[in-house]
N, C-alpha and C positions, 0 to 999 in steps of 0.2 A: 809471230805466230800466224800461221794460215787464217785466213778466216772462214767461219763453217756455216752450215744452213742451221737455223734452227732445228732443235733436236724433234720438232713436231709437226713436220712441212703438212700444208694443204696437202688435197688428194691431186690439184692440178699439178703443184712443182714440184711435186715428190715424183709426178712419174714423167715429168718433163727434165729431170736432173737426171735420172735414172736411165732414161733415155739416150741423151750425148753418152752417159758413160758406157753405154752395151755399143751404143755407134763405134767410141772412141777403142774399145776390145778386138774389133776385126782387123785382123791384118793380111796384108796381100800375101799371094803364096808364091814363097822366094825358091830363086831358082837351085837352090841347093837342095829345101824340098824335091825339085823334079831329081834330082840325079838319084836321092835316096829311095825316092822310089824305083827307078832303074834298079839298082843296087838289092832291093828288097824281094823281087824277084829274082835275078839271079841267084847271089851270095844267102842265106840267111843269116851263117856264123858274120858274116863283114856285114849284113846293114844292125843288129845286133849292136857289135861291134863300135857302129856308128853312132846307135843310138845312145847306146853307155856313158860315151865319150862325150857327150853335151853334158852330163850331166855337172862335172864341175861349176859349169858358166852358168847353167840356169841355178844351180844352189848360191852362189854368187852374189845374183838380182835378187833373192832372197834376205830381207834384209830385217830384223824385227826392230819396232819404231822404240825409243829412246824417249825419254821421260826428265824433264828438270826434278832435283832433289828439292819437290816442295812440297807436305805430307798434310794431308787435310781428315782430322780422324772422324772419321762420322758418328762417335758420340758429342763431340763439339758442339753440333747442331742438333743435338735432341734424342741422338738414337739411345737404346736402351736393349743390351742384350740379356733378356730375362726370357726369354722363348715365347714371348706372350703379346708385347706390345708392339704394332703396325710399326714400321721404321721408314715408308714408304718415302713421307714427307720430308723427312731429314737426311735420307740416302740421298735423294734427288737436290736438296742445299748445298751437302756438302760435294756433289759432281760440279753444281754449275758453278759454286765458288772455286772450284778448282781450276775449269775452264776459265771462268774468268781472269784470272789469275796467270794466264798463258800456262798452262800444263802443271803435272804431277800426280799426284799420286791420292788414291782418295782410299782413305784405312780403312777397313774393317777390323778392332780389336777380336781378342779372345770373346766370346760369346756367344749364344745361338739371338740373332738379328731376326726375326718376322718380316718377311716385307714381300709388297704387292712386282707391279714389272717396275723394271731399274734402267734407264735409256742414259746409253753414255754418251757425252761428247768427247767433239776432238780434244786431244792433249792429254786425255784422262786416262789412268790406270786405276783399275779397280782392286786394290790390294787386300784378299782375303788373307788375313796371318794365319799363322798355325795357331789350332784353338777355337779360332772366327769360324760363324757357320751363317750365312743366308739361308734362311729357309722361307723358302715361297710358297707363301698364301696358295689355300685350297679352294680361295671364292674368285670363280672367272668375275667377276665384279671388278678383284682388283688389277686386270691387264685389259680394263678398255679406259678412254676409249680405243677403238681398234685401229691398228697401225697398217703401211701399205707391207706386205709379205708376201711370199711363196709358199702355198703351201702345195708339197707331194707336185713340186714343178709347176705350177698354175698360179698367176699372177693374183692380189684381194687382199681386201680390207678384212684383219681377222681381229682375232685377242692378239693383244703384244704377246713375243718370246716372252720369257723370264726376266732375259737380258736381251736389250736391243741396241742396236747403232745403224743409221741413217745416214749413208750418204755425210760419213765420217773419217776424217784423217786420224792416223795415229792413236787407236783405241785399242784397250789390252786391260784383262782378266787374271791377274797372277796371284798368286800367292799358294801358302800350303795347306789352307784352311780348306773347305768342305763348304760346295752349292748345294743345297738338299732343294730336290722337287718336291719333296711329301705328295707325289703321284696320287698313291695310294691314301693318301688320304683326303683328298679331290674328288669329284665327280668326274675324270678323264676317261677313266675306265671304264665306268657305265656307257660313255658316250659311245664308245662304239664295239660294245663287248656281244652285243645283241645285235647291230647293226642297224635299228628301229630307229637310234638318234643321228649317229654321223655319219651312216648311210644316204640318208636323202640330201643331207648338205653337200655328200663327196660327188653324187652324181651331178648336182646341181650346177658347181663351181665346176666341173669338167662338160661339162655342155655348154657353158658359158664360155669356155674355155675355148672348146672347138668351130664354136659358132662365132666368136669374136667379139662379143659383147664387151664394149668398152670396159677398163679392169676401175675407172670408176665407180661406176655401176656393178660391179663383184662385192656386194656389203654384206659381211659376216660379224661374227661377233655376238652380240648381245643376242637373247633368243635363238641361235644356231649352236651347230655341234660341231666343228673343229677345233681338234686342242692343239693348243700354241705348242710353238718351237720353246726349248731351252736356251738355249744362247746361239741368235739371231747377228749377224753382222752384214747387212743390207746395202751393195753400193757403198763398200766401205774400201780404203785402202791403208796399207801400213798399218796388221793388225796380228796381236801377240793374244794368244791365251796358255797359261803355261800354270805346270804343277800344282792343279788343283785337281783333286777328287769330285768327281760330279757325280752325284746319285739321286734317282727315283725318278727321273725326269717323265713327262708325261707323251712326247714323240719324241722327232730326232734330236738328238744333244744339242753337238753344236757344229750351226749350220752357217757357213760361211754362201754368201750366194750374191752374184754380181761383181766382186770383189779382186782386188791383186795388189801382192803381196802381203800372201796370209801365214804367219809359223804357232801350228800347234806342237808344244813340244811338253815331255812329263807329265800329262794330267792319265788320270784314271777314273773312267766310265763303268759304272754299276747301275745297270736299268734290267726291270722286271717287266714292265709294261708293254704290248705290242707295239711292233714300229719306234724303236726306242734305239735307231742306231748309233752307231760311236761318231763319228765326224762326217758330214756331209757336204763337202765343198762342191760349189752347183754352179757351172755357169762363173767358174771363177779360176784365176791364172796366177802361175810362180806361190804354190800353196805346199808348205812343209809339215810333214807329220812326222814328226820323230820321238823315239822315246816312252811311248804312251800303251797302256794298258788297256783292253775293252771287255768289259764282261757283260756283255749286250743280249737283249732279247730280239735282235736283230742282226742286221750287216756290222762290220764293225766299222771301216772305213766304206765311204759307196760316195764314188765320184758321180757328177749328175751334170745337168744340164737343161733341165725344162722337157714338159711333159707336151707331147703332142701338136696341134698347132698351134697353142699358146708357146710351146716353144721353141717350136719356127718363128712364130711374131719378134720373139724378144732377140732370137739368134743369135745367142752369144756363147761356144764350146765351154768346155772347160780346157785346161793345158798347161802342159808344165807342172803336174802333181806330181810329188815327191814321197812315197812314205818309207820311212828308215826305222830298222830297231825296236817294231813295235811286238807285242802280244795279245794273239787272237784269240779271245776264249768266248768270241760271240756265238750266236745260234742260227746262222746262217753264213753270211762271205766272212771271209776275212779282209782278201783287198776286191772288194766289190766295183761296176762299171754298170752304171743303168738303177731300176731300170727307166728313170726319166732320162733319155742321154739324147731328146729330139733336135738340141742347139750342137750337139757334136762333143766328141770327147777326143782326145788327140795328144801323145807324150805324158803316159802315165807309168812312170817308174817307182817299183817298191821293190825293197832287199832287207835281209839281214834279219826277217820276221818269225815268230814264233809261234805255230798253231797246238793250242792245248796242253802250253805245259803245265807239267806237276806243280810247279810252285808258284801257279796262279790259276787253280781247277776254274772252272764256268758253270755258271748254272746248267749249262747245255753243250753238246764238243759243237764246232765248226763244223758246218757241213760241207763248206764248199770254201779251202784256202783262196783258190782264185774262182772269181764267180761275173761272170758280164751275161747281162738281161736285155735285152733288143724286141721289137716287134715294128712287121709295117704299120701299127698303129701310130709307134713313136716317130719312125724316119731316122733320119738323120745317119751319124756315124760314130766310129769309135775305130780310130785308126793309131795303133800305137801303144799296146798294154807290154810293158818289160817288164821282168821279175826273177828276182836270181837269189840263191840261199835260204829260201826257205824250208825253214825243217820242222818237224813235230809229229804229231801222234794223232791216232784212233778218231783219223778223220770217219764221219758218219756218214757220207756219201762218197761224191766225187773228187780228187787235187784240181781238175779242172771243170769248168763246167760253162759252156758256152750257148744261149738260148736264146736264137732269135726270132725264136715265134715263142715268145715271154706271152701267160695268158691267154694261149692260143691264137692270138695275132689279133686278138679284140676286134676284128673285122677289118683292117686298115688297110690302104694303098699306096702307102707312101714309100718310096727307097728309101731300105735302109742297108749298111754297108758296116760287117764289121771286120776287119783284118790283121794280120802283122802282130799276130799273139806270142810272144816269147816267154818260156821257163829254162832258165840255165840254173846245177850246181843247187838243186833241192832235192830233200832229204827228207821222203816221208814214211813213216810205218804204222800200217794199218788206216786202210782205205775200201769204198766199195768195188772202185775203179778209180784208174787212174783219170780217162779222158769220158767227157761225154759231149761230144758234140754235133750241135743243134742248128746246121743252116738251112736256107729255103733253097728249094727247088728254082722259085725265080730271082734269090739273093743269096747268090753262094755264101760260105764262111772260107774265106783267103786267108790262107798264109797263118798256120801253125806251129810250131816250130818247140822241140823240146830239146837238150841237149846237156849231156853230164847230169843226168840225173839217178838216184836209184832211191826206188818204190817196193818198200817189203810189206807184207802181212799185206796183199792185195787179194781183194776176194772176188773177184768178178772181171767179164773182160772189159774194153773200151769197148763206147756207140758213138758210131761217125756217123752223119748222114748231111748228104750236101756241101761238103767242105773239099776245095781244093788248094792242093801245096801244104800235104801234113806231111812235116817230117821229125825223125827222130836220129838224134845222134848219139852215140852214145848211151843210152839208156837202157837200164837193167829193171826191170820186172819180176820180183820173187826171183832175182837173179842170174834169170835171163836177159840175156842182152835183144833187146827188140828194137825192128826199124821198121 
């Protein structure tokens, strides 16, 4: 068995570990890249084409980490699922006796379990059964003391996730049981419903942020208004979360970040809460989303990358995201890009997805099936969005929707660069338009590209502005064929 950091590193080797592994994510740009790029201006159908064809090999390298059949039940060591009693201390027994133990499997029986944050180590799967329910404490009390995180792409010491892992091998969340946030019945919501509380912490840590103030010195938590992540996996690699129901959660679900080799696969997200998106992989690579449901007060999926120039500091893209076979019933993107994407975003393929169907209504329809958020405040890039088969209904605004003066540009001067957007072989009815696109006068938006598509019940026409290299093949509009 590997051996891991403690599950509760200093502030110094938590971001001294953290650090080699953002170093160890940059990779030189191979010369095959250069030809694809040749390719991508001339060709669109062939770089397309091109880009499709990887996908095999990077599904591949995709690998979800593997567990010894050794099963540790966390009533063993004290727990108690009566919906009542703290479980905090005997959830955390029966992890480390699992790790220590070189891996397996840590139970959650049938029961509703109480408990505060839960910090996995390596080897560990945390198997909620069907029946099992965690449901996490309403008292920020019990998620300090505060862990090193990102919050909204900005490096700090906040409340732990719900669920955390640090700079961990081989960590996974399965089973068919139910994570309950009881959001709602927390103080999360007050925090920033008024914006009096988590207003002055969000500016705070984003000043901090941009000024460079060492991310030791970012102390949040206790007396501050940031609410924690749901399920946090930190600097982690070779990580499975699968077929679990996740609801009420208090922000983003579950937020892979720093991370490679991640598969989210069969879980289903039910959040009411603002900013409460379905999966957020941030600044992390070879990352699988398949099979999964989102009935989100947000983005459902939103690939990321780090916010501003805390996320130039850390510079680490994301790439190689994968999402397959999912259903969009959020209340804004469905396969979202940004809008922290300051470390770069690069090779984001999703297919096969579903916006708004009938047999999984949303509190809200999708506004935006494909949706990427840019501004020169963030920088950076997003080179590489594919997307093909997507079909559904009574989208509420745009199929695409591309904004890179996100915010109004929050004043910023940084290049930003976003290009090489493809839609092939989607199928939608009922929209307010199909295209709305958002580039700058001094940062075009390159390279558009739709193809085999038809769009019925469309009520409005496309807004271009600043974009060069839109084209359309194929594509029918209320049945017209448009180019």
């Amino acid at each position: 068995m590997t051996r891991h950091m403690h599950p509760h590193p200093s502030r110094r080797s938590a971001l001294r570990a953290g650090g080699a592994l953002a170093a160890g994510t940059v990779l030189p740009v191979a010369a095959s890249d250069v030809a694809d790029a040749q390719i991508r201006r001339s060709d669109p159908a062939a770089a397309a084409r091109a880009a499709w064809s990887r996908l095999p090999d990077i599904l591949d390298r995709i690998r979800p980490p593997r567990f010894p059949d050794r099963w540790f039940d966390i009533t063993q060591y004290g727990a108690v699922g009566d919906g009542t009693t703290k479980n905090t201390a005997a959830i955390r027994a029966a992890i480390t006796a699992c790790h220590r133990a070189g891996g397996g499997h840590v139970l959650v029986p049938a029961g509703r379990f109480v408990t505060g944050a839960i910090h996995l180590r390596g080897g560990v799967d945390l198997h909620v059964s069907e029946g099992g329910i965690l449901a996490f404490s309403p008292d920020p009390a019990d998620y300090l003391p505060a862990v090193l995180t990102r919050w909204e792409g900005t490096e700090c010491w906040n409340y732990s996730p719900f669920v955390y892992a640090h700079n961990q091998r081989g960590v996974a969340v399965t089973g068919e049981g139910i994570l309950d946030g009881q959001a709602r019945r927390g103080p999360w919501e007050s925090w920033y419903r008024t914006g009096t509380l988590q207003g002055p912490d969000q500016r705070l840590l984003r000043k901090m942020g941009s000024e460079g103030v060492p991310v030791k010195d970012r102390l949040f938590g206790a007396g501050h208004y940031l609410r924690p992540k749901m399920v946090q996996f930190n600097r982690c690699r070779d990580v499975l979360i699968s077929d679990l129901t996740i609801v009420d959660p208090p922000m983003w679900t579950v937020h892979p970040v720093l991370c490679t080799n991640v598969t989210v696969r069969n879980i289903t997200v039910e959040s009411l809460l603002h900013n409460t998106d379905g999966v957020d992989p941030e600044a992390s690579r070879l990352v699988h989303i398949t099979g999964c449901r989102f009935n989100t007060n947000d983005d459902c999926v939103a690939v990321k990358a780090g916010r501003d120039e805390d996320g130039h500091r850390v510079g680490v893209p994301s790439e190689d995201i994968v999402v397959q076979d999912c259903d969009f019933s959020g209340r804004w993107g469905g396969i979202t890009v940004g809008s922290e994407m300051s470390g770069g975003v690069r090779r984001v393929f999703a297919e096969d997805c579903r916006i708004n169907p009938p047999d999984f209504p949303g509190h809200y329809p999708v506004k935006y099936p494909v949706y990427l958020k840019a501004s020169k405040k963030r920088g950076g890039f997003v080179d590489g969005v594919y997307v093909r088969r997507f079909s559904g209904q009574a989208v509420e605004r745009e199929v695409l929707f591309v904004n890179m003066d996100y915010n109004g540009g929050e004043g910023g001067t940084h290049p930003v660069s976003v290009r090489d957007i493809h839609l092939s072989h989607c199928r939608i009815d009922g929209a307010r338009a199909v295209l709305r696109l958002v580039g700058l006068e001094t940062d075009r938006l390159r390279g558009v590209h739709l193809a085999h598509c038809d769009f019925t019940g469309v009520r409005g026409p496309d807004a271009v502005a600043f974009t060069e290299g839109l084209t359309r093949r194929r594509v029918t509009v209320n049945g017209v064929e448009v180019s």
